[in-house]
Structure formats: structure tokens, C-alpha cells
Steps between C-alpha positions, in 0.01 A plus 500: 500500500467760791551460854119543574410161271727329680402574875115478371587100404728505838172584665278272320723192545519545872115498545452244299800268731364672810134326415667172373676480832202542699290283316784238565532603881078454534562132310776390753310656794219299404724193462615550858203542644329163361787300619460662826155395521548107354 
């Protein structure tokens, strides 16, 4: 396996964490904010 597949999946695993996390960040923001509001 070369060094090139390996940062490519590298890569590819950080976007897809980097979108999970904000997804997650927008959920709990969200959360916040209606308990705020009650």
C-alpha cells in the first residue's frame, strides 16, 4: 500500500468527522437555544 492511499483515506476520514461534528454542534445549538426560549 503506498503512502498516497493512505493520506487520500486520512483525508477522506477527516471530512467526513469534520461534517459529523458539525452536524452534532447545529443539533446541540439547537438544543440550547429551545431551552433558552421555554
Amino acid at each position: 500500500m503506498s503512502g498516497g492511499r493512505l493520506s487520500e483515506i486520512l483525508f477522506l476520514l477527516f471530512i467526513v468527522f469534520s461534517v459529523i461534528f458539525f452536524f452534532l454542534k447545529r443539533k446541540i445549538n439547537r438544543k440550547n437555544l429551545k431551552y433558552q426560549n421555554a
